[in-house]
C-alpha positions in Angstrom: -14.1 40.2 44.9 -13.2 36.5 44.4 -10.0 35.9 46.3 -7.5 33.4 45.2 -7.9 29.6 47.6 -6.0 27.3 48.3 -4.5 25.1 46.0 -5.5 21.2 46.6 -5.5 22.1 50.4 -6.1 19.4 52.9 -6.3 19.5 56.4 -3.9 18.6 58.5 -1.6 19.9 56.3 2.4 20.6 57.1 3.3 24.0 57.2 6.1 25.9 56.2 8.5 28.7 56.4 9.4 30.4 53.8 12.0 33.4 53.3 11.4 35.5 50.2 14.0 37.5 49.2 13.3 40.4 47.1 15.3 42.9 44.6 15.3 45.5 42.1 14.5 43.8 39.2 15.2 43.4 35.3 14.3 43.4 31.8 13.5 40.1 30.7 16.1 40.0 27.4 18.3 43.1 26.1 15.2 43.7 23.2 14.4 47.5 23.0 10.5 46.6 23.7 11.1 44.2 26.9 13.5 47.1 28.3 10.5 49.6 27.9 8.3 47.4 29.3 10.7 46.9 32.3 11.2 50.6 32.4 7.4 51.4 32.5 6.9 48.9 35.3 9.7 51.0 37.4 9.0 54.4 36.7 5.6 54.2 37.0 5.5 53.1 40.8 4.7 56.2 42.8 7.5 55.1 45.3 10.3 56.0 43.2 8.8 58.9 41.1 6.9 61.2 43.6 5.2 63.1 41.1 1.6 63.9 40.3 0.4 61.0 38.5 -1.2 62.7 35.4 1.9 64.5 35.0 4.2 62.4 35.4 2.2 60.2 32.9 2.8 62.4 30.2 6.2 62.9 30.8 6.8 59.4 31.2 5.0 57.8 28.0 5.3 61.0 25.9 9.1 61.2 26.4 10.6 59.2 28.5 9.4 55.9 27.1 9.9 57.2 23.5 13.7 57.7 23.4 15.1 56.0 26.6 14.9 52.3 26.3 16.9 51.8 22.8 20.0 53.5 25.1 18.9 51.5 28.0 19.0 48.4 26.0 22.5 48.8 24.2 23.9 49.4 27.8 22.5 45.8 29.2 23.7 44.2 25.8 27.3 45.2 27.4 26.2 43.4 30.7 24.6 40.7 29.7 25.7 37.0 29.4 25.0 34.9 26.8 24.0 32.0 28.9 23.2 33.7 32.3 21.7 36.6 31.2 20.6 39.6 33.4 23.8 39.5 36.2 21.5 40.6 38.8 19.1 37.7 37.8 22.1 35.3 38.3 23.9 36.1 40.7 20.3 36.2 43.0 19.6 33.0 41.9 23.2 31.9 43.2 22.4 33.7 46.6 19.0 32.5 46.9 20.2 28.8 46.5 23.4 29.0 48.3 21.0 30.7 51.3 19.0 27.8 51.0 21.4 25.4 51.5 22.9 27.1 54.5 20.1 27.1 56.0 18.8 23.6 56.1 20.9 22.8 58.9 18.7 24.9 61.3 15.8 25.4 59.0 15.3 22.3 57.5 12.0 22.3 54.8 12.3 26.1 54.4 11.4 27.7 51.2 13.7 30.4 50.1 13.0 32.1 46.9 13.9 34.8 45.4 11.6 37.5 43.4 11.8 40.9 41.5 10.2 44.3 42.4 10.0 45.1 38.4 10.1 42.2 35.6 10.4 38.7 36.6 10.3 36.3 38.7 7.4 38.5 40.1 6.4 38.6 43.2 3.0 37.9 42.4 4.3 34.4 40.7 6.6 33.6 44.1 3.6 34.0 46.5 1.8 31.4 44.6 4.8 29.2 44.5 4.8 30.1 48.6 0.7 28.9 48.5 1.8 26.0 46.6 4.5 24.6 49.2 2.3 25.1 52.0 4.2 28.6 53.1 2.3 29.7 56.7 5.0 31.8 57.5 6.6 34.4 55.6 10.1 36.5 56.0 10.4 39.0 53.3 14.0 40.2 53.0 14.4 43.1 50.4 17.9 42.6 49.7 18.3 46.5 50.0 20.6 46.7 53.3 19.8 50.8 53.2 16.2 51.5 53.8 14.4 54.3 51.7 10.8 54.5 50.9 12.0 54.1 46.9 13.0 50.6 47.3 12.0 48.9 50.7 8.7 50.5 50.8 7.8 49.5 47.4 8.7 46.1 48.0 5.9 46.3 51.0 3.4 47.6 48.9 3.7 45.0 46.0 4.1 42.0 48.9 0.6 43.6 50.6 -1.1 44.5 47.4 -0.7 40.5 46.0 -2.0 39.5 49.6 -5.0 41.6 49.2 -6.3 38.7 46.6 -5.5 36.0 49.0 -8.1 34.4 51.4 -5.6 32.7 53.6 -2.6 34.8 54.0 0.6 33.5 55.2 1.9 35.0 59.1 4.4 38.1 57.8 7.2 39.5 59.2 9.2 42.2 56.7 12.7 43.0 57.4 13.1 47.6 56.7 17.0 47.2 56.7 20.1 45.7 58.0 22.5 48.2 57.1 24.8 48.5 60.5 24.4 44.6 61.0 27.8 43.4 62.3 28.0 40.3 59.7 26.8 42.8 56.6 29.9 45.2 57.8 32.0 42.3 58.5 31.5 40.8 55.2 32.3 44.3 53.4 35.5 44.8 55.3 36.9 41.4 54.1 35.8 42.1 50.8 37.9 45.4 50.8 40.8 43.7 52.3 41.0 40.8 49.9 41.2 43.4 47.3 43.9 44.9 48.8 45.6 42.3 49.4 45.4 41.3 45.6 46.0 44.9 44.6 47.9 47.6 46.9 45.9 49.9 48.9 44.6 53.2 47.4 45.0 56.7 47.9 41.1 56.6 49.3 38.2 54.5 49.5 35.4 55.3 47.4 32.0 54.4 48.6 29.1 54.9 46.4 25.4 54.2 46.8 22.4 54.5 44.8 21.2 58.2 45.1 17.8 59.4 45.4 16.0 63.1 45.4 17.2 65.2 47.6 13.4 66.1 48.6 12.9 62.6 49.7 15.7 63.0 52.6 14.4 66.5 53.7 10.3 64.7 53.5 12.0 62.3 56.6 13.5 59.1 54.2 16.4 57.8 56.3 18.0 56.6 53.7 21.2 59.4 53.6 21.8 58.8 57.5 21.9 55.5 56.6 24.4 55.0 54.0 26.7 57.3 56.2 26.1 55.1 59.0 27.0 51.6 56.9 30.7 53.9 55.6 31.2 55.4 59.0 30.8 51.5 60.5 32.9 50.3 57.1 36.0 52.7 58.1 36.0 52.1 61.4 36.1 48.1 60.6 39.3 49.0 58.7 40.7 51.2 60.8 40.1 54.4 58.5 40.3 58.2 59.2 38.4 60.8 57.6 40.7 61.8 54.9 40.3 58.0 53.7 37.4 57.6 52.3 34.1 59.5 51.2 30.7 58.9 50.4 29.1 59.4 47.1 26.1 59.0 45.5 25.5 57.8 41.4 22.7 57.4 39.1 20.5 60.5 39.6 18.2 60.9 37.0 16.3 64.6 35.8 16.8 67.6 36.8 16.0 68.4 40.4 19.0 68.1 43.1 19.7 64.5 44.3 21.8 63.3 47.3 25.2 64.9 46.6 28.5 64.8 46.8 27.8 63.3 43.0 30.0 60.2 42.3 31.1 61.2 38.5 31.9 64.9 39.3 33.2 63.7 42.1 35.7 61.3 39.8 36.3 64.2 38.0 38.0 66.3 40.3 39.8 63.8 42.5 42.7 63.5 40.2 43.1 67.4 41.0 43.4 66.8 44.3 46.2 64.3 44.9 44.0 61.5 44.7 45.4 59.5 41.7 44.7 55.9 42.9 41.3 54.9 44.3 39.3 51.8 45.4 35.0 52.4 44.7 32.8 50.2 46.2 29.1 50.1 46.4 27.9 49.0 49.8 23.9 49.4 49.4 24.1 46.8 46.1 23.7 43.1 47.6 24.4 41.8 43.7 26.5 43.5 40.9 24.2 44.9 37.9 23.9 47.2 35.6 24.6 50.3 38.1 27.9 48.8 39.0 28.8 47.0 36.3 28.7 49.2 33.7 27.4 52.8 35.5 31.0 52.5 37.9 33.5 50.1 36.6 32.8 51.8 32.5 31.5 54.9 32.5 33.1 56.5 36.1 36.0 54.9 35.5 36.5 56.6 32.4 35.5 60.0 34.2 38.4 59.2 36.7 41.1 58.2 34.2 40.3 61.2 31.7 40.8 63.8 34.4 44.3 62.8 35.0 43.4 59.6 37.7 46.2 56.4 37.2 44.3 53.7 38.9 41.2 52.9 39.4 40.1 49.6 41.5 36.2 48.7 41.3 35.8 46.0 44.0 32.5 43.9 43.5 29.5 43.8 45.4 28.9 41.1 47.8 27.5 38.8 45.7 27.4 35.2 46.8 30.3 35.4 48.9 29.9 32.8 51.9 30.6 36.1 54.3 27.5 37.6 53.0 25.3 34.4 52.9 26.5 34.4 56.3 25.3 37.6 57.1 22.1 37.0 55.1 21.3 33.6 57.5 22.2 35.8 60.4 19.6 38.2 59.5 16.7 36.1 58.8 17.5 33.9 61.9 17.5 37.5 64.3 14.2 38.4 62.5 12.2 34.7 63.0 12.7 35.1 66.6 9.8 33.2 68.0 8.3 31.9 65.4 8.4 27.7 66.0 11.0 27.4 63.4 13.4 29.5 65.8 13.2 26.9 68.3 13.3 29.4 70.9 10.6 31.7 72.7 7.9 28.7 71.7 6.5 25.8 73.7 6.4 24.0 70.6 9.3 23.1 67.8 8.4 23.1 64.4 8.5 19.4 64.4 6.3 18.9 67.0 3.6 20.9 65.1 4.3 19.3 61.9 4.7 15.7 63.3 2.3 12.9 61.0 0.2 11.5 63.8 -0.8 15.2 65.0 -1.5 16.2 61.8 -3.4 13.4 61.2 -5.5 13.8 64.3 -6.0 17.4 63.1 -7.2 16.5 59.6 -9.6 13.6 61.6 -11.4 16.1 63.6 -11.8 19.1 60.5 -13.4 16.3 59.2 -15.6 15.2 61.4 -16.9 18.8 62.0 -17.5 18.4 57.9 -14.5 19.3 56.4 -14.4 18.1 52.6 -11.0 17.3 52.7 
């Protein structure tokens, strides 16, 4: 196997940190053949479908990929920005930047960068970029604050896999989850209480996260215990009781039972209840997409009106919020504990290491033991 060198390297080199931060993913445009191709790229990871693979490959390019994507493309065309584009590409742009710039104050020369699991920018084109700058120590934040072998895991294999090819990998550290951090809940509970302060307070708060077979929780994924942990710590920030909010789970897909209670038969009976006037957040989506966007605030939302609800109150995900960026730095500056960059737990700073004239006495002796460069 040839592995992949490094670019125009030279000794003596600065080296950098870099913080990768990594999400689901998207189609490229709304076309009915990019969607496919983004949808053959998901469904086909083992992580997220666990079926036998000849199986599954039958089922998967002999129906699946036959009939879904034209649906799956009209329903990003109602998401989609004309000049932005995908909102989850966007908006992680925005948070990737705006992390970056926090940052410099304590990380100065940090490279933050953001990639996709599925579609692009691919993780295999970021490490590259990370070779390129001189990356010798890598964070890799999924930005999934819940951690379930579906999404977090597959992130690790894709990072691990790409570093297979390379000769000189950089120092890795990869963060599982962060969903009880204090800043994540934090930023969450002022997110819920600028909303009511704009609009009222609801009957009950709705919070719904990404579901996932419910095989997967009974096989040991911690992902269920979890997303009740992140609500439980959500309601007790706001000063909750039981009878004030609920978990739900949306987006199950085939036939086999997924976590319950389900989020759209769940808006369908609320309105029988009492329960007229509800808030719905999602607190395991770090960026609004097309789950939340159109999956909650459209189609639930009509689910809850039809069956008799009056008002229904999506509040968006965190986003780019400066709480969350916040949180975000928090999280990567716990996790690059002892590293030089830290500037703790290490007899040497990162500017120390990376000063010229050490460098240059570095690159000096490599090449006086015959170093080319």
């Amino acid at each position: 196997m040839a592995y992949i060198g490094e670019p125009n390297y030279q000794h003596g080199s600065a080296s950098r940190l870099g913080i990768l931060l990594v999400n689901l993913g998207t189609p490229d445009d709304t076309s009915t053949r990019s969607v496919r191709r983004y949808l053959n790229q998901f469904l086909s990871d083992p992580r997220v479908v666990e079926v036998p693979r000849a199986l599954w490959w039958l089922i998967l390019h002999g129906v699946i990929l036959r009939f879904r994507p034209s649906r799956t493309a009209e329903a990003y065309k109602t998401v989609w920005d004309p000049e932005t584009g995908s909102p989850l590409l966007s908006i992680g742009l925005k948070q990737t930047e705006q992390l970056r710039q926090h940052l410099q104050t304590t990380l100065p020369d940090t490279r933050v960068s953001l990639a996709m699991r599925y579609g692009n920018p691919s993780i295999e084109d970021t490490l590259a970029e990370f070779r390129e700058a001189g990356v010798r120590r890598m964070l890799v934040l999924p930005l999934y604050p819940q951690y379930s072998g579906s999404t977090v895991a597959s992130v690790f294999d894709e990072v691990t896999r790409q570093m297979t090819k390379i000769r000189w990998i950089p120092e890795t550290r990869f963060i599982n989850q962060y969903f009880d951090h204090p800043g994540y809940i934090k930023a969450l509970a002022e997110s819920v209480r600028a909303s009511w302060q704009q609009n009222g307070n609801p009957q009950r708060l709705v919070m719904s996260f990404h579901g996932i077979p419910q095989r997967y929780r009974n096989s040991g994924d911690p992902y269920f215990c979890q997303c009740q942990a992140t609500a439980r710590l959500l309601a007790e920030s706001l000063q909750l009781d039981s009878t004030q909010y609920q978990v739900v789970f949306q987006s199950r897909f085939g036939r086999e039972p997924w976590l319950q209670p389900y989020c759209d038969k769940t808006m369908e009976t609320l309105p029988s209840e009492g329960i007229k006037h509800i808030d719905l957040i999602c607190p395991g989506f770090s960026a609004d997409c097309l789950e939340t966007i159109e999956e909650i605030n459209v189609e639930n939302r009509e689910i809850f009106m039809h069956a008799g609800g009056e008002k229904f109150n999506y509040i968006e995900a965190l986003n780019d919020r400066p709480a969350h960026i916040q949180s975000l730095a928090d999280v990567v500056h716990q996790h690059i504990s002892g590293w030089p960059e830290s500037g703790n737990n290490s007899p040497a700073t990162i500017a120390e290491i990376n000063n010229p004239q050490s460098l240059q006495k570095s690159r000096e002796r490599a090449i006086a033991l015959g170093a080319s460069q």
